[in-house]
C-alpha positions in Angstrom: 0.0 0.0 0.0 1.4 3.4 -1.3 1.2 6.7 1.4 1.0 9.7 -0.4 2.1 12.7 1.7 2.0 16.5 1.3 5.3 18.1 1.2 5.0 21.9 1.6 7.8 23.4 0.4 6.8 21.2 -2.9 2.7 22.6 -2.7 4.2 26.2 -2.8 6.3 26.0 -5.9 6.4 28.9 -8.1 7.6 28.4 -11.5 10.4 30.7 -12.3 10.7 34.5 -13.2 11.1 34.2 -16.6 8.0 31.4 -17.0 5.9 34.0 -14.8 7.3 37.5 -17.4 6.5 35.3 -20.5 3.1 34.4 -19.8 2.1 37.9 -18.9 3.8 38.9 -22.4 1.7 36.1 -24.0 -1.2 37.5 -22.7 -1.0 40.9 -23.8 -0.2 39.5 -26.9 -3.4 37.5 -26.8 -5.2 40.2 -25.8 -4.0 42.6 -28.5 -4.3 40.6 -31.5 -7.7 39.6 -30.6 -8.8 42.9 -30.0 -9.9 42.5 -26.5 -11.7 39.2 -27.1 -9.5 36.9 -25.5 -8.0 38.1 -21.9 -10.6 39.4 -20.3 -13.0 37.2 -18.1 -15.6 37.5 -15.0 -15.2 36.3 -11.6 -17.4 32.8 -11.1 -17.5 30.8 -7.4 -14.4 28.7 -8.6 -12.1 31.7 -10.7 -11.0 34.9 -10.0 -11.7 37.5 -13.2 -9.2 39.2 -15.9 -9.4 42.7 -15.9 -7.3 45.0 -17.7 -6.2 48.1 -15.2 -5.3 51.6 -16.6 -3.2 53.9 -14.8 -1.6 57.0 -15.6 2.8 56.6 -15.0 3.7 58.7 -11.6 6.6 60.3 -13.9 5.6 59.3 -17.6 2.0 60.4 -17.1 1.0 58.5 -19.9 -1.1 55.6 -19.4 -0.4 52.4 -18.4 -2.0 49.4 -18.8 -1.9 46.0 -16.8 -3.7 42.3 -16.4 -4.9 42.0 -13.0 -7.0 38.7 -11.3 -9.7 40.6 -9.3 -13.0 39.2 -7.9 -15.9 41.4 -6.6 -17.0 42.4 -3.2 -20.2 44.3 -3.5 -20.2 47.0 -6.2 -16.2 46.6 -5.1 -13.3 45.0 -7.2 -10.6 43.5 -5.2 -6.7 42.9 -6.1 -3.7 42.0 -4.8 -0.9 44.7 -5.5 2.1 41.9 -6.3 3.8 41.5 -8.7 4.2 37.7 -9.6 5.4 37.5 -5.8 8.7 39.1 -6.5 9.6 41.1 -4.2 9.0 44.9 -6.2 6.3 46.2 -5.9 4.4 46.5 -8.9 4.7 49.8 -10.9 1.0 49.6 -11.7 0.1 49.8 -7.5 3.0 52.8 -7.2 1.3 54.5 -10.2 -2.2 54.0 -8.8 -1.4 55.5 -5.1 -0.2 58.6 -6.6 -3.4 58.8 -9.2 -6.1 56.9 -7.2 -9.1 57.9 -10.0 -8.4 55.3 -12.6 -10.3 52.8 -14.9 -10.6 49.1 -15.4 -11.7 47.7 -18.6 -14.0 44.2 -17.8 -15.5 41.5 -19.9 -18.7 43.9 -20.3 -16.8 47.0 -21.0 -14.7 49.8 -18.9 -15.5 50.9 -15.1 -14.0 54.4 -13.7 -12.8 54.1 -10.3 -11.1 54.9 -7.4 -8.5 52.7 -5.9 -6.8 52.4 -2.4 -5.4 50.1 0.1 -7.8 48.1 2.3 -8.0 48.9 5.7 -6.2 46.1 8.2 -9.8 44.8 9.3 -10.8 45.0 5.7 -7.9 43.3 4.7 -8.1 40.4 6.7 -11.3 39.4 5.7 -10.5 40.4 2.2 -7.2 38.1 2.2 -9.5 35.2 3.0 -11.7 35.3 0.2 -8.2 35.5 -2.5 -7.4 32.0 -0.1 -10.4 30.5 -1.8 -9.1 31.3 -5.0 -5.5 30.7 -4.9 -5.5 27.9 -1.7 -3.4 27.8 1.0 -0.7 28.5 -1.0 -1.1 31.9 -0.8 0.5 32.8 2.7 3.2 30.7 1.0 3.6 32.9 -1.7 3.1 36.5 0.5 5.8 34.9 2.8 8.2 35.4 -0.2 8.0 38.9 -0.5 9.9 41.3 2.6 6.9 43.9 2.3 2.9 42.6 3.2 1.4 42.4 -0.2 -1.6 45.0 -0.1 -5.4 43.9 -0.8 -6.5 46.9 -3.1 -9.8 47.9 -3.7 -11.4 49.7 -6.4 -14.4 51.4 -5.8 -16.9 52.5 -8.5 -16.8 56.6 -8.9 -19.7 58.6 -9.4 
């Protein structure tokens, strides 16, 4: 009779930077030569969603655009500001604390809205609900980085 066991270290494997850069390159690719068609998806029970983020550059001010897993929370997207758990923050987060008022283009078409950093007690509970998306793996992954990895919220403007 055959025992299978967990190991950890082994459950929390990352594949390497590059394999994590070129997949993100692929997918803009993807998403540019299909015009939008393939890339973008919405949150179900099981998946988080695809949304395309636009921010304006903190020194550039041109826009930026970015691939971000999000689920909602109310009338509230939620992300995680990391940047395929390397340590850096990602430029998109740094560009998005200096200009807050941004917008997110979605499956159905674009949202305008404001994004900030969850509160600690909002995080918390926040952080849970990306465990049910990416397992329990995820502290795993958070541990990696010498900064906590912020929960951001977008909220819808008016």
């Amino acid at each position: 009779m055959t025992t299978t066991t967990t190991n950890p270290e082994r459950a929390a494997w990352l594949p390497p930077r590059w394999i994590i850069r070129t997949a993100w390159a692929l997918h803009r690719v993807m998403y540019r030569l299909t015009g939008g068609r393939f890339g973008l998806r919405a949150p179900t029970a099981d998946t988080y969603g695809l949304a395309r983020l636009h921010t304006v550059g903190r020194r550039s001010g041109r826009e930026r655009a970015v691939m971000v897993g999000y689920y909602e929370d109310g009338p509230n997207l939620v992300t995680l500001a990391m940047n395929g758990w390397g340590d850096a923050e990602p430029a998109w987060w740094l560009n998005l604390q200096s200009q807050p008022d941004v917008t997110v283009g979605l499956f159905n078409g674009r949202r305008a809205v404001h994004g900030r950093a969850a509160t600690p007690a909002e995080r918390q509970r926040l952080w849970e609900i990306w465990r049910h998306y990416d397992g329990e793996n995820l502290d795993t992954w958070a541990a990696r980085r010498s900064r906590e990895t912020a929960v951001v919220i977008l909220e819808p403007r008016v």
